[in-house]
PAZAPA-4460 file (N, C-alpha, C; in steps of 0.05 Angstrom, whole numbers, plus 32768, in hexadecimal, padded with zeros to 4 digits):
% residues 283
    n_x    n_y    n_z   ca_x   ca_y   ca_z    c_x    c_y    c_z   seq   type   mol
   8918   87FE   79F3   892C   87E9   79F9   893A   87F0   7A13     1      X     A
   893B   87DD   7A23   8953   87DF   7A3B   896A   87D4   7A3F     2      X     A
   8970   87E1   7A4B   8992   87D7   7A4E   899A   87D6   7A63     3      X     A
   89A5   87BF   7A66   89AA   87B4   7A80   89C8   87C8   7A92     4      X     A
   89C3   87C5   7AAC   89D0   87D8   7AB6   89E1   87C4   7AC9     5      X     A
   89F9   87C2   7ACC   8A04   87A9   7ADF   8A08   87B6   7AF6     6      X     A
   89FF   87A5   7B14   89FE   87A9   7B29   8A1B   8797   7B39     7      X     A
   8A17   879B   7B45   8A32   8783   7B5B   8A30   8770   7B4C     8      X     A
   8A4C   8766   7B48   8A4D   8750   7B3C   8A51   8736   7B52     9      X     A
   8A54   871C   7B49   8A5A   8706   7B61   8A43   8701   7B73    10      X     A
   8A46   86F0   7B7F   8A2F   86EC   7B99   8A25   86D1   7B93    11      X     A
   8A0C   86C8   7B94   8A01   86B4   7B95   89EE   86BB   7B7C    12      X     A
   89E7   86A0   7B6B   89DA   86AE   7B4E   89BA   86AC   7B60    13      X     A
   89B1   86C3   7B49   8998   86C2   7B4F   8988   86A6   7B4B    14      X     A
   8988   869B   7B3D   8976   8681   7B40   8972   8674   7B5C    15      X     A
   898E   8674   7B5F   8996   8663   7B84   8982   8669   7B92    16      X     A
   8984   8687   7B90   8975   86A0   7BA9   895B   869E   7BA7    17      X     A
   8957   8698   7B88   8938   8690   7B80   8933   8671   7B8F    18      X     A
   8935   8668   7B91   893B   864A   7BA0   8932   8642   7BBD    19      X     A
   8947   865B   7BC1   8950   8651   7BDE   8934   865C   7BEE    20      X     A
   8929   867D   7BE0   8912   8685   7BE5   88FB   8686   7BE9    21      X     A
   88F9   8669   7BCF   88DA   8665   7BC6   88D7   864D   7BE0    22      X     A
   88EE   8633   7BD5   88E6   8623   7BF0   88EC   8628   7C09    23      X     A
   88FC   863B   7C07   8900   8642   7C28   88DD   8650   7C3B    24      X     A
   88D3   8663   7C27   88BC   8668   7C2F   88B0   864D   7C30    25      X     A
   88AC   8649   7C1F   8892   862F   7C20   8892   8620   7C38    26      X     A
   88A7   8613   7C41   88AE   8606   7C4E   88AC   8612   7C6D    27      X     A
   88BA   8631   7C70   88B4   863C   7C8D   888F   8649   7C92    28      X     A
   887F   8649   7C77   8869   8653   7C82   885B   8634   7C7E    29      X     A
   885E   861D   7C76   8852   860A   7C81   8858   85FB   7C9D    30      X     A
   8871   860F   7CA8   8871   8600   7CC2   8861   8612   7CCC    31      X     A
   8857   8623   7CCB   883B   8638   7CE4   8823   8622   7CE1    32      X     A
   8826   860F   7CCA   880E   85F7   7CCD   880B   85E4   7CE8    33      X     A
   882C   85E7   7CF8   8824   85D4   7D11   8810   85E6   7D20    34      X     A
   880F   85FA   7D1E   87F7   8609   7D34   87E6   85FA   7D36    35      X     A
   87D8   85F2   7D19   87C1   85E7   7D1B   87BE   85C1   7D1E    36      X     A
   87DC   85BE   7D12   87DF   8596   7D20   87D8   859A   7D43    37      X     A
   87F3   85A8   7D49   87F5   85A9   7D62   87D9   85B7   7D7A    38      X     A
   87C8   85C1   7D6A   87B5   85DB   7D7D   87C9   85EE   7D8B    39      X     A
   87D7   8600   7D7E   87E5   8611   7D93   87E9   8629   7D7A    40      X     A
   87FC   8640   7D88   8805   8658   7D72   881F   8661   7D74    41      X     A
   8834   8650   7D84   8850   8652   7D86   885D   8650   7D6B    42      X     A
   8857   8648   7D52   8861   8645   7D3C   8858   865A   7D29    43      X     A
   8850   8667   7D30   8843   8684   7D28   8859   8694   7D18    44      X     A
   8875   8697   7D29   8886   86A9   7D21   8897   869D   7D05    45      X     A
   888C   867F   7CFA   8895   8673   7CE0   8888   8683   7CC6    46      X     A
   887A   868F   7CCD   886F   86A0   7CBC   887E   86B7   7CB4    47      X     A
   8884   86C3   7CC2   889A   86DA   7CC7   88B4   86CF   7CB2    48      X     A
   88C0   86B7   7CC1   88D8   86A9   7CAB   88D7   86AE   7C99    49      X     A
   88B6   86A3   7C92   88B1   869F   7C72   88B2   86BF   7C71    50      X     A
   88A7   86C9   7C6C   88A6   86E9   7C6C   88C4   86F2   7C58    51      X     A
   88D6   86F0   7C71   88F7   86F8   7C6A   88F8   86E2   7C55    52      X     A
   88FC   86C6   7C5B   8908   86BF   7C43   88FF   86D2   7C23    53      X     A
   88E9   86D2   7C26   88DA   86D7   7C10   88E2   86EF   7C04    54      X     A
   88E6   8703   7C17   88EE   8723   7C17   890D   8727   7C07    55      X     A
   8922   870B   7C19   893B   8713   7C10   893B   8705   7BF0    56      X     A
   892F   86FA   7BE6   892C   86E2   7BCC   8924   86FE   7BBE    57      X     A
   890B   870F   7BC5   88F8   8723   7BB1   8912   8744   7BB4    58      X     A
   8922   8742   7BC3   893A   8758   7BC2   8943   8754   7BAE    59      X     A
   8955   8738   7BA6   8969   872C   7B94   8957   8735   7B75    60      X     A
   893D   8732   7B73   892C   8727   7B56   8935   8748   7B5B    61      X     A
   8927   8755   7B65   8922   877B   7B63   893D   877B   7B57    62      X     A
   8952   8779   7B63   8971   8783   7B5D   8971   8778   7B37    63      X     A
   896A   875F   7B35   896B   874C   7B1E   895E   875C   7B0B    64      X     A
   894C   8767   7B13   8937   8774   7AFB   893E   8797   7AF6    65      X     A
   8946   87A4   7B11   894C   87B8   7B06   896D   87C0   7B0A    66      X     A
   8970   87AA   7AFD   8996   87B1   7AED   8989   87BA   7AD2    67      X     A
   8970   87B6   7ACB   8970   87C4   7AB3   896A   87D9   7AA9    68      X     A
   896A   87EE   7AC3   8973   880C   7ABC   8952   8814   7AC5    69      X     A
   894A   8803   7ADD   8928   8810   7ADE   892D   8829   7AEA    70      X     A
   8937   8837   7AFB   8937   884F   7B04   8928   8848   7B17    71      X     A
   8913   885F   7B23   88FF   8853   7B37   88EB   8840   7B35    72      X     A
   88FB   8829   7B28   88E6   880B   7B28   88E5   8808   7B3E    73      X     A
   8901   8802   7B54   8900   87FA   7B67   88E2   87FB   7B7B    74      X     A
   88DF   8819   7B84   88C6   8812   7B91   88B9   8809   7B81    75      X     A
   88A8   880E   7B69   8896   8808   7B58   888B   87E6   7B5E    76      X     A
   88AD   87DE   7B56   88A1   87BA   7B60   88A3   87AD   7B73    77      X     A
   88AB   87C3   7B86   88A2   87B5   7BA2   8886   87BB   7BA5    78      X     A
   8878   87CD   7BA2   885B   87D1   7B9D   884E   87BD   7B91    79      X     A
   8854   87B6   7B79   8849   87A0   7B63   884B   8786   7B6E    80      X     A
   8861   8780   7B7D   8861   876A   7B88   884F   8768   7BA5    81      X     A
   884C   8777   7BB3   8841   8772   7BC9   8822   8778   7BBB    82      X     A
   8815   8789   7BA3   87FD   878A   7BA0   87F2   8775   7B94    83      X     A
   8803   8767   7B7D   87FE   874B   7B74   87FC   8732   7B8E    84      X     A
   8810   872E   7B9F   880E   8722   7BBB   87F7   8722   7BCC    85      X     A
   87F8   8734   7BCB   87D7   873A   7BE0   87C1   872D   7BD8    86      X     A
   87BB   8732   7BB9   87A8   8721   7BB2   87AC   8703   7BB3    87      X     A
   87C2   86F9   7BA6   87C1   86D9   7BA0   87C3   86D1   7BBE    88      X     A
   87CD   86E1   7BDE   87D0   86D4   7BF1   87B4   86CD   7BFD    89      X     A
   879C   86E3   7BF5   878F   86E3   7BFF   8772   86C6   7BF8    90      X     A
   8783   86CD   7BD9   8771   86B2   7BCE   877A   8697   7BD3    91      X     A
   8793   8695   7BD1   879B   8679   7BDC   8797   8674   7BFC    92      X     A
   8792   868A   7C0A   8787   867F   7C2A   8774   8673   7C27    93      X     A
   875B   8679   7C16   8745   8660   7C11   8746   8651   7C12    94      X     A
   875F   8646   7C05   875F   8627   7BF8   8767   8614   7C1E    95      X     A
   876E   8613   7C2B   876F   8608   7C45   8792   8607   7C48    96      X     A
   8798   85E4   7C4B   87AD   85DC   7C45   87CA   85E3   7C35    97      X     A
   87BA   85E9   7C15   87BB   85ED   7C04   87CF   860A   7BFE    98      X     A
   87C2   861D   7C12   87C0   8635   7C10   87DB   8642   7C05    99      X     A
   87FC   8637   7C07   8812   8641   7C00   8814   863B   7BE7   100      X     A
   880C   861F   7BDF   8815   8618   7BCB   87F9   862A   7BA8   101      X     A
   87E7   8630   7BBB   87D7   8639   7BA6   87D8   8659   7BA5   102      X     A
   87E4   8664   7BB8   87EF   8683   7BB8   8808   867F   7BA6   103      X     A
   881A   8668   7BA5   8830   8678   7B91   8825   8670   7B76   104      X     A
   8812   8662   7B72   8812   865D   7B59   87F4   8670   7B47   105      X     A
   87E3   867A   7B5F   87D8   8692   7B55   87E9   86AE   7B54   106      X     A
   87FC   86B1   7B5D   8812   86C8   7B5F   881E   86C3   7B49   107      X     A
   882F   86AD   7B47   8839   86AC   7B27   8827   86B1   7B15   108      X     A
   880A   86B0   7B16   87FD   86B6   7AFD   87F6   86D0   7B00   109      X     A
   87F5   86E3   7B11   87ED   86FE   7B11   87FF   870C   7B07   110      X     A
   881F   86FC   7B13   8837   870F   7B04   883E   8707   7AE6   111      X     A
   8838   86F5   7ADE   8831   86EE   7AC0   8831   8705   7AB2   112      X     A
   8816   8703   7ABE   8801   8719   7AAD   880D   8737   7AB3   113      X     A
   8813   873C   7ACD   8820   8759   7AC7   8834   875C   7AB7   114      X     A
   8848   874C   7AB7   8861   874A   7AAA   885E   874A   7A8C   115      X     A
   884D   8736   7A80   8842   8743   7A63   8838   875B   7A5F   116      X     A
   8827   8762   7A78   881C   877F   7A6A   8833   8795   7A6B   117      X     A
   883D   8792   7A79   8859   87A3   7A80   886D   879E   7A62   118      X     A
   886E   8789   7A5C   8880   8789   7A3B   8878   878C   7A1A   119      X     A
   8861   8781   7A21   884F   877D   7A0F   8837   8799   7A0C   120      X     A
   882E   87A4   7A23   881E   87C0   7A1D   8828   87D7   7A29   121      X     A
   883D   87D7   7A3C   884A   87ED   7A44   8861   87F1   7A2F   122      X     A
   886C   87DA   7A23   8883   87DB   7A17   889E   87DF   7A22   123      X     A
   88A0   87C9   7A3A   88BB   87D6   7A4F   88D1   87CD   7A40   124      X     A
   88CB   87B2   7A2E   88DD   87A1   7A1F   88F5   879A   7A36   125      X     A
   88EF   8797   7A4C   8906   8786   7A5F   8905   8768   7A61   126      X     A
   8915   875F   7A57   8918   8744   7A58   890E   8735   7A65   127      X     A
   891B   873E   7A83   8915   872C   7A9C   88F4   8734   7AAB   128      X     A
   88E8   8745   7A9F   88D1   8751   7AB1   88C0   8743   7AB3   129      X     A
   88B4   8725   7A9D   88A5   8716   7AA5   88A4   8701   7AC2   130      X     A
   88B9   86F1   7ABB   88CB   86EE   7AD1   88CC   86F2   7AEC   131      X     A
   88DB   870C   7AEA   88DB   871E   7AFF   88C0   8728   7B0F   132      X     A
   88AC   8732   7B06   8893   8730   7B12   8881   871A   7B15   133      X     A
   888A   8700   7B08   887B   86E5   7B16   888B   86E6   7B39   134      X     A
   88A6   86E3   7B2E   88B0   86E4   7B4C   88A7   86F2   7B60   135      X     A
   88A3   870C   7B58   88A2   8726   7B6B   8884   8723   7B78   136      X     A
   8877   8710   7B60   8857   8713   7B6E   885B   86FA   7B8A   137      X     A
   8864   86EA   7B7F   8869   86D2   7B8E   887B   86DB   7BAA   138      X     A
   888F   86E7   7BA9   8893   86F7   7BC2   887C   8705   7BD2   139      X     A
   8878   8718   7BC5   885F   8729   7BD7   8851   8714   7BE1   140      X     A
   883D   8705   7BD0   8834   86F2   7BDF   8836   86DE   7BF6   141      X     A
   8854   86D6   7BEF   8851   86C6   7C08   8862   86D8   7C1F   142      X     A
   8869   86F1   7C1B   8865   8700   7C31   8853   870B   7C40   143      X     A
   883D   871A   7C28   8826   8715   7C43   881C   8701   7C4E   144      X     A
   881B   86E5   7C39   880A   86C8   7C4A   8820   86C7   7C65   145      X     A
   8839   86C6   7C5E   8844   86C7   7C76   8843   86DB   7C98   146      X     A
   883E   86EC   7C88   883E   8706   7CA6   8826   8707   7CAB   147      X     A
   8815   86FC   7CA1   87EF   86F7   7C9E   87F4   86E5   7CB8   148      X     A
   87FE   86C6   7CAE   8800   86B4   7CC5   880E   86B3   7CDD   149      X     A
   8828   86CC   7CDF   8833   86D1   7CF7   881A   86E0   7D02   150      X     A
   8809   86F0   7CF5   8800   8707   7D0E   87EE   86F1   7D13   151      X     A
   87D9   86D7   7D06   87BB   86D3   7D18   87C5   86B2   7D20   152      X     A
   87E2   86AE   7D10   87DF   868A   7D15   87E3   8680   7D03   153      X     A
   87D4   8686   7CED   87CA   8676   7CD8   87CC   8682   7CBF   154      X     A
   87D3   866A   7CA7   87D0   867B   7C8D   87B7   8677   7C83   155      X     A
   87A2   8667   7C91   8783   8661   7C82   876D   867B   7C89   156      X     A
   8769   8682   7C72   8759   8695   7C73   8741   8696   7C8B   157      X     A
   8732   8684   7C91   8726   867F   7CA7   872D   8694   7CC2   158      X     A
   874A   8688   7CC2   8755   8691   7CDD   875A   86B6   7CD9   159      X     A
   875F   86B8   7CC1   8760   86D6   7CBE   874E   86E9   7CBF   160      X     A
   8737   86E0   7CB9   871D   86EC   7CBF   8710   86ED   7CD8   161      X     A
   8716   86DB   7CEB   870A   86D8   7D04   871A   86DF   7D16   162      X     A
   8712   86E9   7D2D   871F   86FF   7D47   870B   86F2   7D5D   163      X     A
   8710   86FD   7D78   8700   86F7   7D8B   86FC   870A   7D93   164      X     A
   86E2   870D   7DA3   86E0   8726   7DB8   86D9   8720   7DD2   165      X     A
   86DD   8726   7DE9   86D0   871F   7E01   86BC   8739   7E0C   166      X     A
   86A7   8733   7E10   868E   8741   7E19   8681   8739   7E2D   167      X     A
   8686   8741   7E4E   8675   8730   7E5F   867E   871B   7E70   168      X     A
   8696   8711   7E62   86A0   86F8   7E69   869A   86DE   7E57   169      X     A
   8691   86E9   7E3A   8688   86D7   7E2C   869C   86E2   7E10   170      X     A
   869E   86CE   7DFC   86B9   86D1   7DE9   86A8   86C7   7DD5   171      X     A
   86AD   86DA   7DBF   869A   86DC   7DA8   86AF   86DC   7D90   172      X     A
   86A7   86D3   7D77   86BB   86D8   7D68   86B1   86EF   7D54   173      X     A
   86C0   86FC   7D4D   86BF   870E   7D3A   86CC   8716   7D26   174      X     A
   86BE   8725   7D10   86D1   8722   7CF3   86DF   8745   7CF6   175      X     A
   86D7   8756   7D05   86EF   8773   7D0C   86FF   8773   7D23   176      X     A
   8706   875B   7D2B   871E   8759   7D37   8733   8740   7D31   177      X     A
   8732   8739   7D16   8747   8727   7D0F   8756   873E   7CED   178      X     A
   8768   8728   7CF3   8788   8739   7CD8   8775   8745   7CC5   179      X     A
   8765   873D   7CB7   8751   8748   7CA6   8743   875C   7CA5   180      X     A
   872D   8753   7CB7   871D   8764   7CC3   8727   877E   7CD1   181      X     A
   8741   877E   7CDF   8743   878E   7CE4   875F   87A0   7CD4   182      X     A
   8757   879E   7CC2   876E   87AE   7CA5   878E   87A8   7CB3   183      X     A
   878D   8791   7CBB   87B2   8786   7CBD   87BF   8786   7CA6   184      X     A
   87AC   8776   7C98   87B6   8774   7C82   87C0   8788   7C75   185      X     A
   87BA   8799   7C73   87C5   87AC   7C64   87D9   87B8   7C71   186      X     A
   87DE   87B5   7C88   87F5   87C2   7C93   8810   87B4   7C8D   187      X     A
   8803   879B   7C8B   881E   877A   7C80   881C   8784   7C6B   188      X     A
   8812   878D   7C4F   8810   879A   7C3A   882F   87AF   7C36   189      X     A
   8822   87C0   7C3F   883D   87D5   7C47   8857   87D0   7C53   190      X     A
   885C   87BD   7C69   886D   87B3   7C75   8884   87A4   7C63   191      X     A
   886C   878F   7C52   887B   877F   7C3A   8888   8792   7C2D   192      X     A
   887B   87A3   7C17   8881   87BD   7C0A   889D   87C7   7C05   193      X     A
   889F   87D7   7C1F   88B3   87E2   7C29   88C8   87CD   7C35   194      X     A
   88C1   87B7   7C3B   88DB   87A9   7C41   88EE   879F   7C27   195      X     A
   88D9   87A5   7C16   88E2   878D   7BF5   88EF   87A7   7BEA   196      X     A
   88E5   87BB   7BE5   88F3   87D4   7BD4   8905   87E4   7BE4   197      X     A
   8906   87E5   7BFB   891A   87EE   7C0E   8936   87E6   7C02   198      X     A
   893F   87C9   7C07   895E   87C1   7C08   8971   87CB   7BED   199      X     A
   896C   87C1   7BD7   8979   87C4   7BC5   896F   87E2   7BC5   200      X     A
   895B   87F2   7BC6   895B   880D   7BCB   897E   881D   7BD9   201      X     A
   897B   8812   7BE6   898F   881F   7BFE   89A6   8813   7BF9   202      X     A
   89A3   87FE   7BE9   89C5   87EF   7BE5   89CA   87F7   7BC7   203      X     A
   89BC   87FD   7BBB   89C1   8806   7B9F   89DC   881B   7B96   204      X     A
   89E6   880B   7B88   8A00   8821   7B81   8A1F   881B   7B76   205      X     A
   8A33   8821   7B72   8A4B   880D   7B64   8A54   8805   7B77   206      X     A
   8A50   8807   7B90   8A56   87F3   7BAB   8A48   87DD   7BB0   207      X     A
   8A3B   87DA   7BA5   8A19   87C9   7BAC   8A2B   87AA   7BA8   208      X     A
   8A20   87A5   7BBA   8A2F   877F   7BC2   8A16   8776   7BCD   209      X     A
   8A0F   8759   7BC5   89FD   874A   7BC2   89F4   8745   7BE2   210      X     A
   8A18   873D   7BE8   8A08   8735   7C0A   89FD   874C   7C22   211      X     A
   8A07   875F   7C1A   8A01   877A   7C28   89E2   877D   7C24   212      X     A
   89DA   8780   7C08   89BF   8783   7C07   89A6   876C   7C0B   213      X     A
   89A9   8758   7C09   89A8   873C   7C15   899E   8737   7C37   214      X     A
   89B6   873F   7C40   89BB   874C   7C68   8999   8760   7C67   215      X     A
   899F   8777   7C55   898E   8785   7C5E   8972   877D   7C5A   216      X     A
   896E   8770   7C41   8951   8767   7C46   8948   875D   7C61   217      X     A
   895B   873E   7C5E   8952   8737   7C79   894B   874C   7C9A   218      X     A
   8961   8759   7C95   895D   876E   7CAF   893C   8778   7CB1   219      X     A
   893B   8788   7C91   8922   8796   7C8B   8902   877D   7C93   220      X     A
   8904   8761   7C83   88F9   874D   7C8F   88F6   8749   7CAB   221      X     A
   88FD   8744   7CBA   890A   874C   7CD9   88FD   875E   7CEB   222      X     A
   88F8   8779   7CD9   88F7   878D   7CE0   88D7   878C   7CE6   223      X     A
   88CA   8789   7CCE   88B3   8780   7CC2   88A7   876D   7CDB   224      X     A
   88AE   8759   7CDE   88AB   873D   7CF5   88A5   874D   7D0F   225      X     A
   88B7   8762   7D1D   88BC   876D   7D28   889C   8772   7D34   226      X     A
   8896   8788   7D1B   8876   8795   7D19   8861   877F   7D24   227      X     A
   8862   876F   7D05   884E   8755   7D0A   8850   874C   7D26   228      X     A
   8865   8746   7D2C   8861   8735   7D4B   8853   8748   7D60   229      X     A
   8858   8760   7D5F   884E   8776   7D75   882E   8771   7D6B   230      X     A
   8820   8773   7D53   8804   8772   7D4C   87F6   874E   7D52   231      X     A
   880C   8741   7D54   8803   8728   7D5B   87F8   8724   7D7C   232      X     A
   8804   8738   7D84   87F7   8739   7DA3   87DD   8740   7DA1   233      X     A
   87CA   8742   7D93   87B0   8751   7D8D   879C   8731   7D8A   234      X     A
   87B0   871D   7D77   879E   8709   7D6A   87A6   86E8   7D79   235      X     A
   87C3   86DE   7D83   87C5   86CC   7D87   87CD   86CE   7DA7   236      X     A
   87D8   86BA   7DB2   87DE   86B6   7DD4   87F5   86C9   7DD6   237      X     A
   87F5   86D2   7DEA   880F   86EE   7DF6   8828   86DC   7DF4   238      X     A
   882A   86C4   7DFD   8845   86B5   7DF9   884F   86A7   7DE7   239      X     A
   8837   86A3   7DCF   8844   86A1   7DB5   884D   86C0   7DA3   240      X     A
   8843   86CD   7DAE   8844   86E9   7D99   885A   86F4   7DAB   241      X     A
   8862   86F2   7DBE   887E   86EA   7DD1   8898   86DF   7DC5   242      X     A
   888F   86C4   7DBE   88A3   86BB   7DB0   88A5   86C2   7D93   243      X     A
   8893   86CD   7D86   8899   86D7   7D6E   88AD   86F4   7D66   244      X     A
   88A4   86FA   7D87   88B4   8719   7D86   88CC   8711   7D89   245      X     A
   88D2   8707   7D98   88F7   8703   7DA8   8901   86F8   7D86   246      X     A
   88F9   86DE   7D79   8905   86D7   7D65   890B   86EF   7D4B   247      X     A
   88F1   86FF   7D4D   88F5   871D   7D3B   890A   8729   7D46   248      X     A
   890F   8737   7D5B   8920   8742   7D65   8936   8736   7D66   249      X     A
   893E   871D   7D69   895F   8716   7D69   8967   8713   7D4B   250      X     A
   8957   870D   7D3B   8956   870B   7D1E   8962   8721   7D15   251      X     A
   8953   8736   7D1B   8952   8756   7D19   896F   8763   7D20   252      X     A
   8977   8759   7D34   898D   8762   7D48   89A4   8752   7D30   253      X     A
   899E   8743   7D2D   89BC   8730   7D23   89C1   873B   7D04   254      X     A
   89A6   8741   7D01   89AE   8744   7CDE   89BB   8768   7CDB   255      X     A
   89A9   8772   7CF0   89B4   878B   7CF5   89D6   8793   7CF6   256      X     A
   89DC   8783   7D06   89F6   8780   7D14   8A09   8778   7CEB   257      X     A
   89FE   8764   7CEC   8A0C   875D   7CCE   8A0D   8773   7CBD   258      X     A
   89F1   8777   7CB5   89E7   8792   7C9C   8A08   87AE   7CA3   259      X     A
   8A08   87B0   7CB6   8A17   87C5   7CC3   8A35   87C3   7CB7   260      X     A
   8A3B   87AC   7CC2   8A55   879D   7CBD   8A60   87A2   7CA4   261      X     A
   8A4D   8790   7C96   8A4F   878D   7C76   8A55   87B3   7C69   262      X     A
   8A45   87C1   7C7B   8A47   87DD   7C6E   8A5C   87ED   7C6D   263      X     A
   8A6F   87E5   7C89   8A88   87EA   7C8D   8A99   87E5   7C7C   264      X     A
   8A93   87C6   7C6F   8AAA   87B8   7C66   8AAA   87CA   7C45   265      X     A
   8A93   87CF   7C3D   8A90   87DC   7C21   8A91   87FD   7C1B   266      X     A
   8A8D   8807   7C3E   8A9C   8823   7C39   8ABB   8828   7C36   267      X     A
   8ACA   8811   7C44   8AD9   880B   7C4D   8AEA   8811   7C2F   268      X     A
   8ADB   87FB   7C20   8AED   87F5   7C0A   8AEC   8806   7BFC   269      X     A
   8ADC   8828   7BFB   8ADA   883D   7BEE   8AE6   884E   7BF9   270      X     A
   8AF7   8849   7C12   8AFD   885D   7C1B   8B12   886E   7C09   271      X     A
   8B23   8868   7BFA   8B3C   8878   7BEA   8B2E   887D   7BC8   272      X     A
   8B18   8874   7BCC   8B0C   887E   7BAE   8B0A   8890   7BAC   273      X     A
   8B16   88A1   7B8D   8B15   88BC   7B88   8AF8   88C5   7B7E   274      X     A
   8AFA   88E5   7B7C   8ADE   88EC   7B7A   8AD8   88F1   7B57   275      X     A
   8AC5   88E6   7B54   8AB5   88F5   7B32   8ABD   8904   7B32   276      X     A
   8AC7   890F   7B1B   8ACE   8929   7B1C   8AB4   8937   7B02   277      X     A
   8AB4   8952   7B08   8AA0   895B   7AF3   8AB2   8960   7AD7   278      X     A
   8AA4   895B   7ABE   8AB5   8960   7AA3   8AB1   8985   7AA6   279      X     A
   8AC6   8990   7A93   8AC5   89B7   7A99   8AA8   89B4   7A84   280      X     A
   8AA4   89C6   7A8A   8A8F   89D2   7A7E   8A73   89C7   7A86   281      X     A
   8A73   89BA   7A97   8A5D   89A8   7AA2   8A5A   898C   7A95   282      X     A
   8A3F   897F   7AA7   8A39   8964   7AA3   8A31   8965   7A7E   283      X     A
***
């Protein structure tokens, strides 16, 4: 049996955050679709958006799920979520069009299934864990579909597999120099990861305030973009992977500047707090 552990109280309820996340992604990684209305790769860095939205939505579920005393869940399901993600992103790139709307709904079925086996054959008996890992898969996922389509353009698998080479003066396409082929993916793998189990990591504690850790995702998202846009110089035009950087970086810069702020304001408010004291005889 678990027992729930209370974190910061106040803020915005999780559902909202669940909300604002799911369509906020959907919505910023179907705008990297004008690449392909338009023929161009300036909308590249919508991918990235999606990315963060997605990241700060899958902080809030992590915080949501381990108020119930997981201990080192934290990384655990940032792992689970980006390893469940990876797959459903990669299968919904197939589908064309399609491809966002059939990654969250093969991600909700992967975290289904972990989330039962987790209550039902691990025996975690946490309430929220089914739940909580549909979400978390659904995050991971559309964080890599997202940082997938900042680094080549595109979220259609097609485009992820194919690279160019020039030999001669002649331009060939090839499958070991695109996001795939050449193990990007897995580096957006890790990137996701560590940006999702990072925040409430580091914000965790009887200070822990929603918007503080919130700030930091995004920063950590940001941070993440940061990377992708530098590896996007490899796969799309120098002046779209240009503009993908500057928008990472002021992103980066602003939330930074906030994350900071916010940290002040909550040391601030500990400053005259007295110390634990030890009971005699020990703990």
């Amino acid at each position: 049996m678990s027992v729930k552990v209370e974190v910061g109280a106040g803020g915005i309820p999780h559902n909202q955050v669940l909300i604002y996340g799911l369509v906020g992604s959907l919505v910023l990684i179907y705008l990297t679709y004008l690449n392909t209305y338009f023929q161009t790769q300036y909308f590249a860095f919508f991918g990235g958006l999606a990315a963060v939205a997605a990241l700060i939505w899958g902080t809030d579920t992590i915080k949501h799920l381990c108020s119930y005393g997981l201990g080192t869940g934290v990384p655990s399901a940032g792992m689970i979520a980006l390893g469940s993600g990876v797959i459903a992103a990669l299968f919904g790139a197939t589908t064309g069009v399609l491809a966002p709307i059939v990654t969250v709904i093969i991600a909700a079925i992967i975290g289904a299934v972990a989330g039962l086996m987790a209550n039902a054959v691990v025996r975690m008996d946490i309430p929220v864990m089914v739940i909580s890992l549909i979400e978390l898969a659904i995050v991971g996922a559309m964080t890599v579909l997202g940082l997938a389509a900042m680094a080549c353009g595109t979220f259609e698998f097609l485009g992820m597999i194919t690279g160019t080479v020039s030999i001669l003066g002649f331009t060939i396409q090839t499958y070991e120099t695109s996001v795939i082929g050449g193990s990007i993916i897995a580096v957006i793998f890790m990137l996701g990861a560590i940006a999702i189990q990072h925040s409430f990591n580091a914000c965790l504690g009887p200070g822990e305030q929603q918007d503080r850790t919130l700030t930091l995702a995004a920063e950590c998202g940001f941070l993440s973009m940061i990377t992708v846009a530098i590896i996007s110089f490899a796969f799309i035009g120098m002046y779209a992977a240009l503009v993908a950087l500057v928008v990472s970086i002021i992103g980066w810069f602003y939330t930074y500047r906030k994350y900071i702020a916010l940290s002040k304001r909550d040391a601030y408010a500990w400053l005259d707090a007295q110390p634990i004291m030890e009971p005699k005889g020990g703990a």
